[in-house]
N, C-alpha and C positions, 0 to 999 in steps of 0.2 A: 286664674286659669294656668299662668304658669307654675306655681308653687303643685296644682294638682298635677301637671304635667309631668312634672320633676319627682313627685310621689309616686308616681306612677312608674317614673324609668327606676328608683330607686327598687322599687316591689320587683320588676322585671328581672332586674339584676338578683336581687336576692332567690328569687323564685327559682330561674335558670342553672344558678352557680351550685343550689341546692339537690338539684336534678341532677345526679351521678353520671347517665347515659344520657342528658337533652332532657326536653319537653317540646311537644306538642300546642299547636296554638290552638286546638280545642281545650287543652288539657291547663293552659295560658289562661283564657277565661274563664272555666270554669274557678282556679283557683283565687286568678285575679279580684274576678267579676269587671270586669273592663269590658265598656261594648266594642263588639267584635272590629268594628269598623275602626273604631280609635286604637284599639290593643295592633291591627296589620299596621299603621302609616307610625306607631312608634317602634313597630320592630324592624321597621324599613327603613328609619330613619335610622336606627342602633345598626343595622350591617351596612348600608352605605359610607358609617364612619369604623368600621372595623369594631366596634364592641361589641358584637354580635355575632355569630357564625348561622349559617341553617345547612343541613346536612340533608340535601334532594333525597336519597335515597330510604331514608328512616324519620323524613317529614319533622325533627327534630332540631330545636334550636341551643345552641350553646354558647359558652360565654367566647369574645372574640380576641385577636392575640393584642388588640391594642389597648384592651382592658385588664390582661394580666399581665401585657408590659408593662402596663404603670401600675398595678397592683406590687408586682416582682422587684421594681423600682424603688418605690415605698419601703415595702419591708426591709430590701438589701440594704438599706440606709440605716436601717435602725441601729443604736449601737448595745454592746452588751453591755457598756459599762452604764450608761446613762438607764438601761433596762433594769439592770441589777441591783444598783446603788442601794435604793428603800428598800429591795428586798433583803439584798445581804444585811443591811442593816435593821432589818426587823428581826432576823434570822441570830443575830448577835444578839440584838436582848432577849432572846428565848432562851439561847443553849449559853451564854456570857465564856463564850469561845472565839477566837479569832476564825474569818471567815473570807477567802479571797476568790478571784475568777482567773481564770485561765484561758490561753487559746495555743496553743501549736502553731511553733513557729520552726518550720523546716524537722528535726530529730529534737528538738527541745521543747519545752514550756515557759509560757511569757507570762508573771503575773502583771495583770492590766488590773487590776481593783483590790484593794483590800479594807476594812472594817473592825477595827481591834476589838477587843474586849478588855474587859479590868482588870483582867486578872494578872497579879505581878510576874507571873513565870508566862511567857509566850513564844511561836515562832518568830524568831527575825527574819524578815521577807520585806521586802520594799516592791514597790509598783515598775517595772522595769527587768526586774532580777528573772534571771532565766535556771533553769536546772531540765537535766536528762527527763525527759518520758517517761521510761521505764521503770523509773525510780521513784516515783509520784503518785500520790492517790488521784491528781488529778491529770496526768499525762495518762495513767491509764485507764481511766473512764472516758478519756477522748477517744485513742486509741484502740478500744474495743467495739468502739461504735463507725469506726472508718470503714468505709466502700473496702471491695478487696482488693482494687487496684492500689488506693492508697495505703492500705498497709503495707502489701507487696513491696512500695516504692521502701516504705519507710523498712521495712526490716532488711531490704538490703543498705541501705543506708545508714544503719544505725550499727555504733561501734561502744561495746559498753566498759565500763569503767566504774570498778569498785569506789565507794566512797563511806560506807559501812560494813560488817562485817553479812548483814541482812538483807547488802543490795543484791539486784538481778542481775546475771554473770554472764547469762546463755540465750541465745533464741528460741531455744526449745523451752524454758523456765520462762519465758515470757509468754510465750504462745501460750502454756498452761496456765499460764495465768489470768490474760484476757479473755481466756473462754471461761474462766469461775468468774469474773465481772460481767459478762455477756450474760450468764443465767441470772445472777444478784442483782443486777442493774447500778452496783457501789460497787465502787473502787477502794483498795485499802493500802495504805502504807505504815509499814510497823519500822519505825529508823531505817529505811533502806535509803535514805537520803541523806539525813542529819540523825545523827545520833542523840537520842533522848527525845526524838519529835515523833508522831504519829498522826497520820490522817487519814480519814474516809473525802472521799469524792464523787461527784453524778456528775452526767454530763448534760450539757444544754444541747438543744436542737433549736434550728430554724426553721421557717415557712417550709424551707423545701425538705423536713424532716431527716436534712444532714444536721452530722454533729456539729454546734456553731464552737465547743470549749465546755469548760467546764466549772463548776460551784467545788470549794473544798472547804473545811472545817479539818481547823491543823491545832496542835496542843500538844502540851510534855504526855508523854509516854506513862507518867507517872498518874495521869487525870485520865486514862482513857482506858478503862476498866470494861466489862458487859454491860456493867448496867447504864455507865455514859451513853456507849453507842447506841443500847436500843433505845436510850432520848433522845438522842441525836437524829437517828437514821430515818427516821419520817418525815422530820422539823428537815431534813436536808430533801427530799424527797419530794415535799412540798413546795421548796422554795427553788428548786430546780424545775419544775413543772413551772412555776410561775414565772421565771423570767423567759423557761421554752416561748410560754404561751405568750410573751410581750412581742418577741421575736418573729410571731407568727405562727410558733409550731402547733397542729392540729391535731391532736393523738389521733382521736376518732376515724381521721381521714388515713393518719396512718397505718392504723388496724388495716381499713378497707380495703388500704393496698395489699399489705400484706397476705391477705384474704383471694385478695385475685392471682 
């Protein structure tokens, strides 16, 4: 009886969380098929402990905030690197290109992961090493996907510095910039960091459909032709989706928002 019990809160939950605006406990049963009598004393028992809400006015029940604190919990723990690892690394023996993660750290980018390939000419980047934003396929796939408060903070903040003859110099060449990544959804760098290096970037999202960092695929300048990138930019595309979705992130939910 307990195991059906627990089946039964399991379905509850799933039902409700799936239910955009609520659900109704006719609407509970019918979906359920739980007798009426048993489906009221478990949703009684679900808002008594707060993972439940009911909303008097539209007879509607939804999920309660002590079930998506410990949902919110959960995910915010998760990590990207431990997220990432197999994927970046399946991601290397597809494209047999170097492949690392990012996260913003203040006006810079921190690599936290990296994944070699074989090949004898590569970026040198160690797990630690920080570099400009701006100047990054992967600073600016972070960066085009920040809140506008956070960019705000960061472009006042940010003070640039040549370092190739092809870095970004100006805030206005940047802002044009992030908005041709905001349509593409990849971020690019042609040596605007290291000379003779080139890299495309995606960014990762979390549960909460903020940017968490970012996936890059770096390589000599001299290997990254048209027809590289368009192998490349799917196999990246994909594997940025996959570690969003490790993360928590939900595209679908976030269409819906954006839709409202």
């Amino acid at each position: 009886m307990a195991v059906k019990s627990a089946d039964r809160v399991i379905q509850i939950f799933e039902t409700v969380g799936a239910a955009k605006y609520g659900i109704t406990h006719s609407e509970l049963v019918t979906v359920l098929g739980i007798p009426k009598s048993s489906l009221t004393m478990l949703l009684s028992n679900l808002m008594d402990h707060d993972y439940l809400q009911y909303d008097k006015l539209s007879k509607r029940y939804m999920l309660g905030w002590k079930l998506l604190a410990l949902t919110g919990r959960f995910l915010s723990n998760l990590d990207i690197v431990s997220a990432g690892r197999p994927i970046i690394r399946e991601l290397v023996s597809q494209i047999d290109e170097d492949v690392e993660l990012a996260i913003l750290k203040g006006v810079e980018i921190l690599f936290v992961s990296k994944e070699e390939c074989f090949q004898p000419l590569k970026f040198s980047v160690e797990i630690g090493d920080r570099a400009p934003a701006y100047a990054t396929a992967c600073g600016k796939a972070i960066l085009a996907n920040l809140p506008d408060n956070e960019i705000s903070k960061y472009f006042k903040k940010v003070k640039f510095v040549s370092t190739t003859e092809n870095t970004i110099t100006s805030l206005d060449m940047l802002k044009k910039e992030l908005e041709t990544v905001r349509a593409k959804g990849l971020a690019y760098s042609y040596e605007e960091y290291q000379k003779g290096i080139s890299a495309i970037g995606a960014p990762i999202f979390d549960f909460r459909g903020s940017v968490f960092g970012s996936i890059i695929v770096t390589m000599p300048s001299g290997r990254f032709d048209d027809e590289k990138r368009k192998f490349i930019e799917p196999k990246l595309l994909a594997a940025s989706s996959s570690i969003s979705r490790q993360l928590g992130f939900d595209p679908d939910s976030e269409i819906e928002r954006e839709r409202d």
